[in-house]
N, C-alpha and C positions, 0 to 999 in steps of 0.2 A: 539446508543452506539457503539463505536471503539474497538473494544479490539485486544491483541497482541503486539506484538516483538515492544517496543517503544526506543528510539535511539536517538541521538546527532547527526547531522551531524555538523561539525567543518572545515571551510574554513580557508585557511589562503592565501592572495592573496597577490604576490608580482611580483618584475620583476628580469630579468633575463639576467647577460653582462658577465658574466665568468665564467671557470668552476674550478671546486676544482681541489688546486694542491694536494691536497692527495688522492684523486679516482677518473675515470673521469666520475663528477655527476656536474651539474649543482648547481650553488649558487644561491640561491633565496630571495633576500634585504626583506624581508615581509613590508609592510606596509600597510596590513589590514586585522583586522579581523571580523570572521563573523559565528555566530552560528543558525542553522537553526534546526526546531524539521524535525526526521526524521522515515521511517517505520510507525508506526501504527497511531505514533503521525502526521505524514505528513496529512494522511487520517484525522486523526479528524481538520487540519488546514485548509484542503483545502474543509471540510464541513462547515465550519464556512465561508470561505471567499465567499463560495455560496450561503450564506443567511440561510444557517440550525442551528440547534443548536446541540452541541456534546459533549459526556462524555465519558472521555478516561480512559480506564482502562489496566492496566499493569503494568509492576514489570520494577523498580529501582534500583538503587544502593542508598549508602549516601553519593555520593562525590561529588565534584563540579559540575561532567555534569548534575546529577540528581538536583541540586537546580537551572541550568542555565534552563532544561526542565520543570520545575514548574514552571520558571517566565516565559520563553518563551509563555507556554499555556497559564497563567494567563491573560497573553496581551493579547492574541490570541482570548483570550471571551472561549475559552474550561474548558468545566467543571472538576475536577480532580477527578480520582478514581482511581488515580498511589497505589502502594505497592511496601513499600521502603528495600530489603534486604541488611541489611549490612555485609551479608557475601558473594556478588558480585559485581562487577562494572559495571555501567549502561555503555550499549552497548555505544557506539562512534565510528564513524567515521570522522576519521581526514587527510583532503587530501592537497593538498600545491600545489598551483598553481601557474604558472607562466605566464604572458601575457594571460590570460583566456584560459591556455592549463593546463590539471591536469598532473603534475608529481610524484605525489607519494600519495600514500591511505595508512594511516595506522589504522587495528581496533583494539578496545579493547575490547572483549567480552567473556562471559563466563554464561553459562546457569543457571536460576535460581533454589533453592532448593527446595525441597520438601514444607518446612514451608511457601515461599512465595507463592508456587502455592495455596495451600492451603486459603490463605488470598484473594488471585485473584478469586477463584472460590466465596468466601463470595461476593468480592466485585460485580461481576460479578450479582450474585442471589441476590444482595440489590438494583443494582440499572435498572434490569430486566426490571419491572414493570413501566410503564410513557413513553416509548420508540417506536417507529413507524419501526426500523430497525437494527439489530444487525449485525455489521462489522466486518467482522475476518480476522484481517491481519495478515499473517503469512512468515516472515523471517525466520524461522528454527532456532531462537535465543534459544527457549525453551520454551516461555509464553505458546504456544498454545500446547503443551503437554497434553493436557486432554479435549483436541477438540471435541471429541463427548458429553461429557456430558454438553458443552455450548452448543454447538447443538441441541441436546436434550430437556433442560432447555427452550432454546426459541421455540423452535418447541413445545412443551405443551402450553408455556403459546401465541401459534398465534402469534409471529412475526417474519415475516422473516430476513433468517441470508442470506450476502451476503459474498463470501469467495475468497479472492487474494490466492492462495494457492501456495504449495511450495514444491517441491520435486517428487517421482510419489508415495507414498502411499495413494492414495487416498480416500480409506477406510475408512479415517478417519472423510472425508470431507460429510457423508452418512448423506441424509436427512435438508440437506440444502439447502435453496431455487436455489442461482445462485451460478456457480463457475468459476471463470475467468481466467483460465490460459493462459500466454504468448504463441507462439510460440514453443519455446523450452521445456514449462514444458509438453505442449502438447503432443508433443511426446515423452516425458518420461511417458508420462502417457497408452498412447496408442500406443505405435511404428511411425515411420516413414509412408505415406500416398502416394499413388501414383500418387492422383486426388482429384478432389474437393469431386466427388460422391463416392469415399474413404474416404474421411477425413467426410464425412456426415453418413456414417453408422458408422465408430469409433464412432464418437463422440454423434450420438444417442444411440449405443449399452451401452455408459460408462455412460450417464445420466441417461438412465432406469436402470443401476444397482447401480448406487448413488442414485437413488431416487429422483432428480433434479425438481427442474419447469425450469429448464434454466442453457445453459450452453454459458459460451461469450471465446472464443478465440480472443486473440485481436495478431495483424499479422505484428505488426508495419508495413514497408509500401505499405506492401498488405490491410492494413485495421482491420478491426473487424468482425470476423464470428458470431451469435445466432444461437444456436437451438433449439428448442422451443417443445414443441406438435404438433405445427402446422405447422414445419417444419424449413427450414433454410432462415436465412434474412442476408446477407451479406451490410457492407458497405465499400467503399473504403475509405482509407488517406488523411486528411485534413490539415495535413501539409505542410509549406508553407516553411518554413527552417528548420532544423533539427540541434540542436543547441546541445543540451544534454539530452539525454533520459532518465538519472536519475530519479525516482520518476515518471512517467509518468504512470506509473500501478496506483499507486496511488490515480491520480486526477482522471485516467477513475473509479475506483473503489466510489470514493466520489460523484463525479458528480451520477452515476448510486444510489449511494445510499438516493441522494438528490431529485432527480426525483422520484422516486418510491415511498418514503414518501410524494411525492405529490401527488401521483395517475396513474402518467405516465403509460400507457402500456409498454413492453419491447421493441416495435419497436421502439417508439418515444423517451424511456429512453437512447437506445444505440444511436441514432444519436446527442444527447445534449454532451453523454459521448464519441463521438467520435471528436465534434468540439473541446470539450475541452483539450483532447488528443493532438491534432493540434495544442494548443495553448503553452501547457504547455512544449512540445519540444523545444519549439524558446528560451527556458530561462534557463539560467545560475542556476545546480545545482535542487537540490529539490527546485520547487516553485509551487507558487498556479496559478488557475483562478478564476475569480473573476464573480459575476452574468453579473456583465457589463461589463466585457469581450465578455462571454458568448452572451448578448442581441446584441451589437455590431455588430455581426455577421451575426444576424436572416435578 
């Protein structure tokens, strides 16, 4: 089960021979569009494009990007556990590109209400039960505003919750199995590092005070750090081009959650989510990989 900050991402692809005479901003002819599910929704597409099965749960709006993200999963094979407030508008991002370079992002978002959280916690404890792994993707949109008590919730009923987390209040993220922070949230979380055997007592000190079975640093293209009980397992970057980092927390985050519902140890789990990582940079915008992607490789 996926839960958290679920999103629109919205492409508009065009080209680009002159610039505006009334600012000087580039004109962009569009001639193609293209809507992709984004954030928490990405995670449950890109568990499904890996052979898993996935129930997404979080808060909508009632406008059109929320009925283009229903159909979107619908195809996708993901199961729905969206909650629809209609006194917000489902996150979107909308970026415009030209010649496959983005020129311009624009978002539309606005954090959901009390009533709808409320409805997400129901949805969240109905559909608990039958699930092998709980997902907590968190964009700082607002879904995950009552983080410890999903936490909680699954940690009673024995499954582990896997968490992309967001920001440095960490606190929040207590008692959850793994937690993934990039690079940068890493040292929001823990300061700046001076060495590796620096950045390995940080980041054991902060998992025995979260309570952690495991903590994944991923280092874009230094690679992905674990640390574990049993110490530190480092992998290097498997990337071949570097294309669009977009959404790339993402797939490491799905791949890892795919694995583990199979049984995978955490060493073997983070080297499937580290090829996959490699793969999903070489491509244009939030996109998946695919099991045969993935085998391809082996």
């Amino acid at each position: 089960m996926v839960v958290g900050d679920v999103m629109l991402d919205r492409y508009w692809f065009g080209e680009v021979d002159r610039v505006s005479p009334e600012a000087p901003v580039p004109i962009v002819r569009v001639a193609r569009r293209e809507d992709r599910l984004g954030g928490a929704a990405n995670v449950a597409r890109n568990i499904v494009a890996l052979g898993g099965h996935a129930t997404l749960v979080g808060v909508v709006g009632t406008d059109e990007a929320a009925e283009r993200i229903h159909a979107l999963a619908r195809d996708a094979g993901i199961a729905p556990g969206l909650v629809a407030d209609a006194h917000h508008p489902t996150t979107l991002k909308m970026r415009v590109l030209g010649r496959q370079q983005q020129l311009l992002r624009v978002d539309f978002e606005e954090a959901p209400g009390s009533a709808a959280l409320d409805a997400l916690d129901a949805e969240f404890a109905r559909h608990l039960q039958g699930h092998d792994v709980v997902v907590l993707s968190d964009y700082a949109k607002g879904a995950l505003t009552r983080v410890p008590g999903l936490i909680a919730q699954a940690r009673k009923a024995g499954i582990p919750v896997l968490v992309d987390p967001k920001g440095d209040q960490y606190g929040h993220y207590r008692g959850a199995t793994l937690v993934t922070p990039n690079r940068s949230e890493m040292q929001q979380a823990v300061g700046r590092w001076a060495s590796e055997q620096d950045l390995a007592q940080r980041a054991q000190a902060l998992r025995a005070e979260l309570d952690l079975e495991a903590l994944l640093v991923t280092r874009s293209e230094q690679g992905m750090t674990l640390f574990t009980d049993t110490g530190r397992e480092h992998i290097d970057a498997q990337a071949h081009e570097v294309f669009d980092v977009s959404g790339a927390g993402d797939t490491v985050l799905a791949t890892l959650a795919v694995t583990r519902a199979a049984g995978m140890p955490w060493e073997q789990a983070i080297r499937w989510a580290n090829r996959a990582g490699g793969i999903v940079v070489g491509k244009l915008g939030t996109s998946t990989v695919t099991a045969q992607e993935l085998g391809d490789l082996s």
